[in-house]
C-alpha positions as a Markdown table, in Angstrom:
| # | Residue | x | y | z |
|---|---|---|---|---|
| 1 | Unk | -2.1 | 24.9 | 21.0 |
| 2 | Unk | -4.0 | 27.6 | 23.0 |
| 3 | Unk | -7.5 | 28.3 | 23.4 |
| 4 | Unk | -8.4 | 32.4 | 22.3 |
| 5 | Unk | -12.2 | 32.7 | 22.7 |
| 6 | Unk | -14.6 | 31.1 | 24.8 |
| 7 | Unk | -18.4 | 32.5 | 24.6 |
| 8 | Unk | -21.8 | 32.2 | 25.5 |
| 9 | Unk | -21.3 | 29.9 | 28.6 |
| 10 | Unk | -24.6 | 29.0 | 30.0 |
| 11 | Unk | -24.7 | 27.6 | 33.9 |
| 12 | Unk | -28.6 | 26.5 | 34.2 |
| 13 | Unk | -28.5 | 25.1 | 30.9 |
| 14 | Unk | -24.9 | 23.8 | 31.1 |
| 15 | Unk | -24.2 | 24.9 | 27.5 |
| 16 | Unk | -21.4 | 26.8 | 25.9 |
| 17 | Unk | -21.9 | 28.4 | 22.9 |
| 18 | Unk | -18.2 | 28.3 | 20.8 |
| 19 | Unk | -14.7 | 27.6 | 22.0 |
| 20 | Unk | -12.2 | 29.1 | 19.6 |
| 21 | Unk | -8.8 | 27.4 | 19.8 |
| 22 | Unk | -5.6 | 27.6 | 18.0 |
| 23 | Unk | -4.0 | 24.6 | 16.1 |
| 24 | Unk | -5.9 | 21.7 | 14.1 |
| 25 | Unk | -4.6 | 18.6 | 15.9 |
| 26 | Unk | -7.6 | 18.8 | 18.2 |
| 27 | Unk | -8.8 | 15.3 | 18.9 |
| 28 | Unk | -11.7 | 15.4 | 22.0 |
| 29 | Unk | -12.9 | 18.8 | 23.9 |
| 30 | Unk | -14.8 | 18.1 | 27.2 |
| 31 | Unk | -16.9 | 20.5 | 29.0 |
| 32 | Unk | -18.2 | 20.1 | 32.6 |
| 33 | Unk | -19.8 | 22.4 | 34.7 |
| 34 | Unk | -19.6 | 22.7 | 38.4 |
| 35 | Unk | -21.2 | 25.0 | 40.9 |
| 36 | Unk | -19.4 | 28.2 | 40.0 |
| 37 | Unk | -16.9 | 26.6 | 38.1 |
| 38 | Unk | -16.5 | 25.9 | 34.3 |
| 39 | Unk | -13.6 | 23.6 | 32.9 |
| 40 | Unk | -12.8 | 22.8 | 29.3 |
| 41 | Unk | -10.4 | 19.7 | 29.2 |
| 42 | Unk | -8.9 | 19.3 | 25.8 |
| 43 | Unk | -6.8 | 16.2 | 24.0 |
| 44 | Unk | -4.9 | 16.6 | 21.0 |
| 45 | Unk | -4.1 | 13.7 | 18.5 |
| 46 | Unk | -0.9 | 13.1 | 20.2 |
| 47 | Unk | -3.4 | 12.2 | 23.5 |
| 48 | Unk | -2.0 | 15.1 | 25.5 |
| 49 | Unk | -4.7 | 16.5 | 27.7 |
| 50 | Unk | -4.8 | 20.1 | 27.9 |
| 51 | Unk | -7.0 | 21.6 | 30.6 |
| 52 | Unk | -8.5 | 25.1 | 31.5 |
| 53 | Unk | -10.3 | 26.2 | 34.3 |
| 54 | Unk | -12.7 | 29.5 | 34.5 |
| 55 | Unk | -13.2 | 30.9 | 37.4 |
| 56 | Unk | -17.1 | 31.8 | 36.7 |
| 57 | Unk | -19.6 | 33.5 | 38.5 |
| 58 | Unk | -23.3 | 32.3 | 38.0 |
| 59 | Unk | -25.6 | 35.1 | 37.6 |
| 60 | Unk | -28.2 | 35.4 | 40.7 |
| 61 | Unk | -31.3 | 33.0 | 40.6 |
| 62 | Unk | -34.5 | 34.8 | 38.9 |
| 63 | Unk | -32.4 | 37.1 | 36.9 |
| 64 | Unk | -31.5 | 35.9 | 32.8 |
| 65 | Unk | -28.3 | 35.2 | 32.3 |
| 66 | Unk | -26.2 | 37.2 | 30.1 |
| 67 | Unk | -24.1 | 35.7 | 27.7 |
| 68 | Unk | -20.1 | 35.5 | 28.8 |
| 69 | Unk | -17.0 | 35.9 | 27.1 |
| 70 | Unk | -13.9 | 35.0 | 28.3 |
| 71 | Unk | -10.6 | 35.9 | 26.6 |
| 72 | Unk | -8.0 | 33.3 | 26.9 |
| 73 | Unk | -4.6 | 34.3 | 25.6 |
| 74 | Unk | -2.3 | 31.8 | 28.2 |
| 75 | Unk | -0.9 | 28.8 | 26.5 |
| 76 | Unk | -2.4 | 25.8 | 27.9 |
| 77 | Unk | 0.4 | 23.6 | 29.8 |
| 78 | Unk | 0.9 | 20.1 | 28.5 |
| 79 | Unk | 0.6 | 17.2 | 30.9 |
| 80 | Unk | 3.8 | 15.6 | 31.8 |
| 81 | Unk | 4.0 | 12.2 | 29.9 |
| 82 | Unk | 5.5 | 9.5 | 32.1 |
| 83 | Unk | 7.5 | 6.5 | 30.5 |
| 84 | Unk | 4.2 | 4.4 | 32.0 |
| 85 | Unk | 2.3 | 6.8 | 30.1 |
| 86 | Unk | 4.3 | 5.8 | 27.2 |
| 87 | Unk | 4.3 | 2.3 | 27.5 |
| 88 | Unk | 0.6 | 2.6 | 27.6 |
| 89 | Unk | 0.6 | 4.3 | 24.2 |
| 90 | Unk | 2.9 | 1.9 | 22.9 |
| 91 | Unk | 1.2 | -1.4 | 24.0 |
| 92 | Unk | -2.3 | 0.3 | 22.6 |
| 93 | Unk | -0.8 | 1.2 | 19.1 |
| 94 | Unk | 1.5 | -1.7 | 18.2 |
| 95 | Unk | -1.3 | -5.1 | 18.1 |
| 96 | Unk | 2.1 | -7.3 | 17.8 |
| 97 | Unk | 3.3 | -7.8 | 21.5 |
| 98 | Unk | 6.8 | -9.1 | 20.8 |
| 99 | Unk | 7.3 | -5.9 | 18.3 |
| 100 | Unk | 5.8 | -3.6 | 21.4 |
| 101 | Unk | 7.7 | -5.0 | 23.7 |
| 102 | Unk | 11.1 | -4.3 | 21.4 |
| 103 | Unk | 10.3 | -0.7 | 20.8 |
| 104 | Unk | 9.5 | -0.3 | 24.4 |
| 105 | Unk | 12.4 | -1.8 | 25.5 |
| 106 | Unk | 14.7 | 0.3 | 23.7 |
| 107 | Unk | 12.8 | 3.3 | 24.3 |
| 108 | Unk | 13.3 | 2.6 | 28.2 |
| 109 | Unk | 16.9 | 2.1 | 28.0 |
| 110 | Unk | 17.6 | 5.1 | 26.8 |
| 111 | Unk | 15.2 | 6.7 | 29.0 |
| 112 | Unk | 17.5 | 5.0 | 32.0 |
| 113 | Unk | 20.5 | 6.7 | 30.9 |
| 114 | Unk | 19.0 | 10.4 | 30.8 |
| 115 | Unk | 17.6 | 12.3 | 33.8 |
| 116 | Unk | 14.5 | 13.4 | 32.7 |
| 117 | Unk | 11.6 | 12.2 | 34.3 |
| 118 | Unk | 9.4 | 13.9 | 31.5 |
| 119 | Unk | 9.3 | 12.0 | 28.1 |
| 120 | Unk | 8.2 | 15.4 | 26.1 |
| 121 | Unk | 11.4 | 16.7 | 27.6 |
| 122 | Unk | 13.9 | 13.5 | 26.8 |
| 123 | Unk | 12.8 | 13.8 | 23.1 |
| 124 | Unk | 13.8 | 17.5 | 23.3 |
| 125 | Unk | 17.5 | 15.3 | 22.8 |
| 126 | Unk | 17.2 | 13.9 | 19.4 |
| 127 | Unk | 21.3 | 14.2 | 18.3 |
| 128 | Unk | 21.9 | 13.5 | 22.1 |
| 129 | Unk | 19.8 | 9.7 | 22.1 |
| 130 | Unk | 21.3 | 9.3 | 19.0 |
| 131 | Unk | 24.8 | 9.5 | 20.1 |
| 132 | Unk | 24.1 | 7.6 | 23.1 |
| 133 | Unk | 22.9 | 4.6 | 21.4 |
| 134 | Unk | 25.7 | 4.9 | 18.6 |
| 135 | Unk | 28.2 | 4.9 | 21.4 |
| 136 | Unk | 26.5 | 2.2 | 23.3 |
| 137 | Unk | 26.3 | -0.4 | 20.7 |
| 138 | Unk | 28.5 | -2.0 | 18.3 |
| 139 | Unk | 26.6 | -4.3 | 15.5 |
| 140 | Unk | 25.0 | -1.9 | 13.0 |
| 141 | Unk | 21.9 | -4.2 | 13.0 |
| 142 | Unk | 21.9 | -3.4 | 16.7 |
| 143 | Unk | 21.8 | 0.2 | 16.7 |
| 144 | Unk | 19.8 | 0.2 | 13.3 |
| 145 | Unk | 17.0 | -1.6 | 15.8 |
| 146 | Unk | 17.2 | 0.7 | 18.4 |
| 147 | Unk | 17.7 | 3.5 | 16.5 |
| 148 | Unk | 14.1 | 1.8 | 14.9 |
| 149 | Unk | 12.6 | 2.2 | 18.3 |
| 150 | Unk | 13.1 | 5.6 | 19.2 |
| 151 | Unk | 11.8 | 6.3 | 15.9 |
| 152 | Unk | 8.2 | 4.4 | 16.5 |
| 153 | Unk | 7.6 | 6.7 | 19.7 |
| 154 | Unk | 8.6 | 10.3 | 17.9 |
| 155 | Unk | 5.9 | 9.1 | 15.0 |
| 156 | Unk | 3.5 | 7.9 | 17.9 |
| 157 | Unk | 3.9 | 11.5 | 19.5 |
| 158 | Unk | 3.7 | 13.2 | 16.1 |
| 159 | Unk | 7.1 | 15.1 | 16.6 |
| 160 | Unk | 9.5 | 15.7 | 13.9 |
| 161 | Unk | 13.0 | 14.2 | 13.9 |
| 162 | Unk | 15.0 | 14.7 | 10.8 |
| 163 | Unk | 18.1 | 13.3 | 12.2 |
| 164 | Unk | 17.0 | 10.3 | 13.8 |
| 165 | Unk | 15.5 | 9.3 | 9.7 |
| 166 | Unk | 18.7 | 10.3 | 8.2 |
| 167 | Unk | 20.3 | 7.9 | 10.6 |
| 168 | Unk | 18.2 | 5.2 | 9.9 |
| 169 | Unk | 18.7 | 5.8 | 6.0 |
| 170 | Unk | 22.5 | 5.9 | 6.9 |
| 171 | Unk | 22.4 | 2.5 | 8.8 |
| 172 | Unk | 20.0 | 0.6 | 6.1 |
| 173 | Unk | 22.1 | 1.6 | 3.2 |
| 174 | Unk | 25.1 | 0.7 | 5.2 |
| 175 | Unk | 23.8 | -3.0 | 6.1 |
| 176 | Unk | 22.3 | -3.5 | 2.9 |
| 177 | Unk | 25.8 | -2.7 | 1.1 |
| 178 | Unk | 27.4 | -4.6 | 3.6 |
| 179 | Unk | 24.8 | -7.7 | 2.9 |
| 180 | Unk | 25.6 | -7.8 | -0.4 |
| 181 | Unk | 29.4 | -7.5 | -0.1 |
| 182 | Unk | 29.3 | -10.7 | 1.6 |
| 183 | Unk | 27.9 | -13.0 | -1.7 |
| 184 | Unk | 29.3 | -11.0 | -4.3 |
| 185 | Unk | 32.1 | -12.5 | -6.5 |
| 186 | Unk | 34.9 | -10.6 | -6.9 |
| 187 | Unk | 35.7 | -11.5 | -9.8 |
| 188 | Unk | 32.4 | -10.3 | -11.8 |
| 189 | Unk | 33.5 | -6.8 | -10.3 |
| 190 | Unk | 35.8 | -3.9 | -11.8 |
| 191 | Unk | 37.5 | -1.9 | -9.7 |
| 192 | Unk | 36.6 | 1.7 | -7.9 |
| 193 | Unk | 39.5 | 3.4 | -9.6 |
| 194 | Unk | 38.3 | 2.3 | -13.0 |
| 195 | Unk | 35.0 | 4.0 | -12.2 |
| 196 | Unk | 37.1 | 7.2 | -10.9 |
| 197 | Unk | 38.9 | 7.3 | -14.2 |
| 198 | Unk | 35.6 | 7.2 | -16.7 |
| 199 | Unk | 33.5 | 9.4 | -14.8 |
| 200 | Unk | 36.8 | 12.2 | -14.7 |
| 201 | Unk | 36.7 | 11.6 | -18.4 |
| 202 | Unk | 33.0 | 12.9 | -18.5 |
| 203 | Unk | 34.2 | 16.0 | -16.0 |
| 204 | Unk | 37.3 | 16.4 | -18.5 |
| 205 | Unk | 34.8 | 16.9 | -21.2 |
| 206 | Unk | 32.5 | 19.4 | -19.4 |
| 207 | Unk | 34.8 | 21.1 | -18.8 |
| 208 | Unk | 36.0 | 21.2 | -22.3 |
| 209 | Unk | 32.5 | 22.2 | -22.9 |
| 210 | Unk | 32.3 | 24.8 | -20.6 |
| 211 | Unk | 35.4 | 26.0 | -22.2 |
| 212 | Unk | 34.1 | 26.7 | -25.2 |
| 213 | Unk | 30.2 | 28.7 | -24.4 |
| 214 | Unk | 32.6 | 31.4 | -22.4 |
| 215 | Unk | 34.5 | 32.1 | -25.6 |
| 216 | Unk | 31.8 | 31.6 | -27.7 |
| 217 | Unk | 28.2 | 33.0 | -26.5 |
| 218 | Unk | 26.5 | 31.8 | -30.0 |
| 219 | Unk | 26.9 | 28.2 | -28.8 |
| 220 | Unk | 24.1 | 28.8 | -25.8 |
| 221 | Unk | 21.8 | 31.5 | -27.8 |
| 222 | Unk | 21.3 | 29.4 | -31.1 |
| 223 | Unk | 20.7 | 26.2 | -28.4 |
| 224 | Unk | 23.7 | 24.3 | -31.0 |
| 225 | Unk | 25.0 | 20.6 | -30.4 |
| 226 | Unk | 27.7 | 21.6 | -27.7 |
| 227 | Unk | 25.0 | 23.5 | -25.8 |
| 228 | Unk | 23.0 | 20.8 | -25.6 |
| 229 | Unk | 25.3 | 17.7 | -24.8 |
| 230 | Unk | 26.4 | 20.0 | -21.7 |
| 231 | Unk | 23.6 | 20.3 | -20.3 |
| 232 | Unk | 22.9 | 17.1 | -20.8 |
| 233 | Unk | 26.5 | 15.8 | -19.1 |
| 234 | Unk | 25.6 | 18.3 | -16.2 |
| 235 | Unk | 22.0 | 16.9 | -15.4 |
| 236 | Unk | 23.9 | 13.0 | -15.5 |
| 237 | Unk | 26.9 | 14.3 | -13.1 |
| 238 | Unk | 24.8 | 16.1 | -10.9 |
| 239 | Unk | 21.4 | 14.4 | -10.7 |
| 240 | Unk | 22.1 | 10.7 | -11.7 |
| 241 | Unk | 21.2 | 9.0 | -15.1 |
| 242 | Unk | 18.3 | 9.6 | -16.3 |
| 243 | Unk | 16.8 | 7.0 | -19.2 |
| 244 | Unk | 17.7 | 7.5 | -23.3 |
| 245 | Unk | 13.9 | 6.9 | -23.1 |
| 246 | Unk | 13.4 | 9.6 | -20.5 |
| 247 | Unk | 15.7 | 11.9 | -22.5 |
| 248 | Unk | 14.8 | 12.2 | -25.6 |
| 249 | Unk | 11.8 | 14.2 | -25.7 |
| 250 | Unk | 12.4 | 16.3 | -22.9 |
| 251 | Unk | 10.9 | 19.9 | -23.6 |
| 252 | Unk | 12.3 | 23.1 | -22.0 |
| 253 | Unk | 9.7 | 25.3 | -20.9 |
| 254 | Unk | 8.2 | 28.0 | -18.5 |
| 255 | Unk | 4.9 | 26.8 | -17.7 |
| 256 | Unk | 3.1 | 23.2 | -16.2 |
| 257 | Unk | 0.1 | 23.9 | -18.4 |
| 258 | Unk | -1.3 | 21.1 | -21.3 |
| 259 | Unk | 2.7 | 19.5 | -20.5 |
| 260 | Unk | 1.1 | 17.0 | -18.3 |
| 261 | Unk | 1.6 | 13.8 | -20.7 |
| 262 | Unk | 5.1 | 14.8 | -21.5 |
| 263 | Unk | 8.4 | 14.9 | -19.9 |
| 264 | Unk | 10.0 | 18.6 | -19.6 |
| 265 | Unk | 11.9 | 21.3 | -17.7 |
| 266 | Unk | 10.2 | 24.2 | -16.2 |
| 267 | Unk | 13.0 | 26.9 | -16.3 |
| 268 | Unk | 10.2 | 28.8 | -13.8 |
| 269 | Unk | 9.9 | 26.3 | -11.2 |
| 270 | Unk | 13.5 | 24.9 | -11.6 |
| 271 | Unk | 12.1 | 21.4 | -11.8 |
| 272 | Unk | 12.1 | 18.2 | -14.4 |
| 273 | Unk | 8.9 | 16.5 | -15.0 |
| 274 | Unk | 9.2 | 13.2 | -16.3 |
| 275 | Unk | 5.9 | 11.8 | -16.8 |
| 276 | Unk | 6.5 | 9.1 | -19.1 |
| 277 | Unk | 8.8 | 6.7 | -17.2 |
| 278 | Unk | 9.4 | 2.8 | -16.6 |
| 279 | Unk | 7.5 | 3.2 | -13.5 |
| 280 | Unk | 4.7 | 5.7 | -14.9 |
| 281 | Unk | 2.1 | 3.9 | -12.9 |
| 282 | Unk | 3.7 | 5.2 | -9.6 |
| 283 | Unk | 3.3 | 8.8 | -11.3 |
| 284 | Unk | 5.2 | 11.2 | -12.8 |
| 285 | Unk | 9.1 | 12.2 | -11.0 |
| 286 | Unk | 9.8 | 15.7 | -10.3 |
| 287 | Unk | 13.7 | 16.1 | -9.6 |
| 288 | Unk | 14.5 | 19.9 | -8.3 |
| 289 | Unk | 17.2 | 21.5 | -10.1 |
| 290 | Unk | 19.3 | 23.3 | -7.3 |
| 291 | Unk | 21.7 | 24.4 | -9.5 |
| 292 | Unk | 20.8 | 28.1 | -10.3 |
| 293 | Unk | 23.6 | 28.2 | -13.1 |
| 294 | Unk | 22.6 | 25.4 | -15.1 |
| 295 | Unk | 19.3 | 26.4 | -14.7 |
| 296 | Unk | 20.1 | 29.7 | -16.5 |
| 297 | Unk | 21.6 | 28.0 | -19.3 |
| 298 | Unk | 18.5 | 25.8 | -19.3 |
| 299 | Unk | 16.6 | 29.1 | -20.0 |
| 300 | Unk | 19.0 | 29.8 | -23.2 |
| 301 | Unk | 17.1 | 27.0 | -24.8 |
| 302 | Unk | 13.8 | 27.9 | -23.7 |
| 303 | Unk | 11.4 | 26.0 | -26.1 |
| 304 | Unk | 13.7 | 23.5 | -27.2 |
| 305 | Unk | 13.9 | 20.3 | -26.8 |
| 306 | Unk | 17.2 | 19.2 | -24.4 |
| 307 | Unk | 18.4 | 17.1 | -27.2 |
| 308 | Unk | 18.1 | 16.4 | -30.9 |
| 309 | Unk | 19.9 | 15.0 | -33.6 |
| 310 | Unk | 22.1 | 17.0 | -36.0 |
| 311 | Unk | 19.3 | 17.5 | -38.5 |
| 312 | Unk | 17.8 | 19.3 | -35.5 |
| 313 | Unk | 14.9 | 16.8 | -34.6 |
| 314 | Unk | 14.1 | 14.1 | -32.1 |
| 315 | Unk | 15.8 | 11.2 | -31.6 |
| 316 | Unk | 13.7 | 8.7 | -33.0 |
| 317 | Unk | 14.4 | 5.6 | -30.7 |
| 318 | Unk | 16.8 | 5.2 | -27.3 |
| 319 | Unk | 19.2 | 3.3 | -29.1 |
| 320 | Unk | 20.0 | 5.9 | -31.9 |
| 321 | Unk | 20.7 | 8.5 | -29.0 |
| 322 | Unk | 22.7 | 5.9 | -27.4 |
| 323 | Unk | 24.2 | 5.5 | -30.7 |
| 324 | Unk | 25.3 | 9.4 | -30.5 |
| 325 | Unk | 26.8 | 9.5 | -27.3 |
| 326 | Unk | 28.6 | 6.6 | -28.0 |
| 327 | Unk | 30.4 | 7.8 | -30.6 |
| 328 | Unk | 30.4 | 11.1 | -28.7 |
| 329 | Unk | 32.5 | 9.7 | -26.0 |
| 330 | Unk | 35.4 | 7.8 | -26.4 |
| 331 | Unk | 32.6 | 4.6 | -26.9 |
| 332 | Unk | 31.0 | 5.4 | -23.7 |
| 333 | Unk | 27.2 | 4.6 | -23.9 |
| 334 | Unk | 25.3 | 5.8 | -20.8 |
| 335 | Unk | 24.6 | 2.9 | -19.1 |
| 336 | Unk | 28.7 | 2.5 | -18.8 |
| 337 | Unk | 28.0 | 6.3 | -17.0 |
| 338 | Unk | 25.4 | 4.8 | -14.9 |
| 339 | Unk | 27.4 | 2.2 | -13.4 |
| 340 | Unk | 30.1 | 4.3 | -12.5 |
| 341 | Unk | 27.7 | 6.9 | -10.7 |
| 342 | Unk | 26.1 | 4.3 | -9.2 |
| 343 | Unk | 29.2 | 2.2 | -8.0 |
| 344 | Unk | 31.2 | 5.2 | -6.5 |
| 345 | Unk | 27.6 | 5.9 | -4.5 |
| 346 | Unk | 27.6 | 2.9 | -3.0 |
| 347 | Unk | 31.6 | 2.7 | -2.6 |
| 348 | Unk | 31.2 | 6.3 | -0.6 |
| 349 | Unk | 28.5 | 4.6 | 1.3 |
| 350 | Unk | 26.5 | 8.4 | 1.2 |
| 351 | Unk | 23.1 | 7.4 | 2.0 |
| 352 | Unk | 21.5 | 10.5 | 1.2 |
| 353 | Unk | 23.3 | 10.5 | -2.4 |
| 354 | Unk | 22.0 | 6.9 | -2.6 |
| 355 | Unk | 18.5 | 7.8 | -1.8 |
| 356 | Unk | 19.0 | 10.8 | -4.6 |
| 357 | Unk | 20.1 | 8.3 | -7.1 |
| 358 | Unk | 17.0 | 5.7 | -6.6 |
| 359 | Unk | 14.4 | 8.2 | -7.0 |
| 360 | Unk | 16.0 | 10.2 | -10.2 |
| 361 | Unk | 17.1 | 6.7 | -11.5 |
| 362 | Unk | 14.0 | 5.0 | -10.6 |
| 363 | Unk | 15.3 | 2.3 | -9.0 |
| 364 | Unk | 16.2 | 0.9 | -5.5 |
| 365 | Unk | 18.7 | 0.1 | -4.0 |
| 366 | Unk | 18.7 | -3.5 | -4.3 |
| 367 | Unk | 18.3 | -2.6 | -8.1 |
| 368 | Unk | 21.6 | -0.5 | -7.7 |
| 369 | Unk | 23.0 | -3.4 | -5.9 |
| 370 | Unk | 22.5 | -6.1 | -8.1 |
| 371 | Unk | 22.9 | -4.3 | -12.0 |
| 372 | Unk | 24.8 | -1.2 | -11.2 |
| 373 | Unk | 27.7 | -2.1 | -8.8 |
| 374 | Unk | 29.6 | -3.1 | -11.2 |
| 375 | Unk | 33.1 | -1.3 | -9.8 |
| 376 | Unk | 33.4 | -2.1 | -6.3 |
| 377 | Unk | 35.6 | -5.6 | -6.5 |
| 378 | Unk | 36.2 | -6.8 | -3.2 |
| 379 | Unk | 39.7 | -8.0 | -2.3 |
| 380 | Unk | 40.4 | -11.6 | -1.4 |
């Protein structure tokens, strides 16, 4: 933040007419006036005070005073934030003490172990506090906690830290997996390799699919029954299971306009809408496609549906599409896909494919956990 403009400053009324300043996380400006001296103290909404002082001179007694401009192009320097400072900010923002005094305690031990006597400055180190407290503690509830902490004082300061949350995510899933692990019975569960083998089989076909629109470039333009069930295997494999329900109606367009109470792709935007969902009261889900090449096969069946019958229209119910991809493959249905997708998630332990799969699935993870793990049987 920096302060560009300050105009009309008035000593024998003690009045300043506008202060221009970069940024919109102003909080409080202050103005005081002294003899020949006129300071602007600024705070932020992180509660960093930012101060300038203008040298002014009044104009002589008797004489009207002229308005005065002052250009200010300096960026204003931040006041150091001491780990008493901090503690401050803590205690003030956190009404449970016990809960203060655990964020603060954290946030001080790792402020012990790096020679910076300027907060602003330590949380310059964001992978470097992260490895320290990995490396420090062993229990993952331990460094989850800590890890907990530091986060509380980045969000108090209003500074970004991507890898610290990513961490976090990692650590959560981790303990949550590990949680349920522990009351599981192995013998409700199938193994990981099972899962391996079915979900190959779907790649197998895809790639059978695949196969057959290079040699054949009618099967994408007239939008035929191979067409479609690829596209359809690539969204699963790539983006999770979506819902028969979800599926079934899905349009393929170019434009968000009047599509707002029905579930589509926008080939434009590279996204699917689905607004009609279990959880529809939470609003619609948007899942990005990423994939630029199934995107442009999307566009081959621009104002399609995704998938119809082989009379060419909708699917009139979830289980008669279930029904078709059944008998489709090798008497898979797609809930048998789901739980292999899902499983091999939570075998790999990849939090951020984890967090993927709950929001395109529409499910947590404790969802995942208990009707979905199906093929991670524990040995005993």
């Amino acid at each position: 933040m920096k302060m560009t403009k300050i105009s009309g400053i008035n000593f024998s009324q003690k009045t300043v007419e506008n202060v221009e300043i970069c940024g919109n996380d102003v909080k409080e400006i202050k103005c005081e006036f002294y003899d020949n001296i006129f300071k602007i103290t600024v705070m932020n909404n992180n509660d960093e005070v930012i101060e300038e002082v203008l040298e002014v001179q009044k104009v002589d007694e008797g004489v009207e005073e002229e308005v005065l401009e002052h250009e200010v192009v300096e960026e204003a320097v931040n006041k150091k934030l001491t780990i008493e400072d901090l503690k401050t900010m803590i205690y003030e923002n956190i009404p449970k003490k016990n809960t203060a005094e655990t964020y603060f305690r954290s946030v001080k031990q790792v402020y012990d172990n790096f020679n910076e006597d300027d907060v602003h400055e330590l949380l310059k180190k964001e992978n470097e506090i992260i490895d320290y407290i990995e490396n420090k503690y062993d229990k993952l509830t331990t460094i989850k906690n800590k890890l907990c902490g530091m986060l509380k004082v980045y969000n108090l300061l209003e500074i970004e830290c991507t890898l610290l949350k990513c961490k976090i995510d990692h650590y959560m899933v981790t303990l949550s997996i590990d949680e349920d692990t522990k009351k599981e019975n192995p013998i409700d569960k199938k193994t990981v390799e099972e899962a391996e083998e079915i979900v190959n089989y779907f790649k197998s076909e895809l790639k059978t699919m695949e196969d057959m629109i290079s040699k054949d470039e009618d099967i994408l333009n007239t939008w035929d029954k191979t067409a479609q069930l690829y596209t359809l295997l690539r969204i699963y494999l790539t983006y999770g299971m979506l819902r028969p329900s979800e599926i079934i109606d899905i349009q393929i367009t170019e434009t968000d306009e009047g599509n707002d109470k029905v579930n589509y792709i926008n080939v434009v935007t590279k996204k699917i809408v689905i607004n009609n969902h279990k959880n529809d009261k939470k609003g619609c889900k948007v899942i990005d496609i990423a994939d630029d090449e199934l995107n442009g096969i999307l566009c081959k069946g621009l104002n399609h549906h995704l998938i119809t019958n082989h009379s060419g229209e909708l699917y009139t119910s979830s289980s008669s599409f279930s029904k078709m991809f059944k008998s489709r493959f090798n008497n898979y249905n797609p809930y048998d896909l789901r739980k292999c997708i899902s499983s091999l998630a939570i075998h790999e332990g990849n939090a951020e494919k984890i967090k993927m799969l709950e929001r395109n699935q529409g499910h947590t993870l404790n969802t995942i956990l208990k009707n979905y793990n199906t093929y991670n049987k524990v040995d005993v």
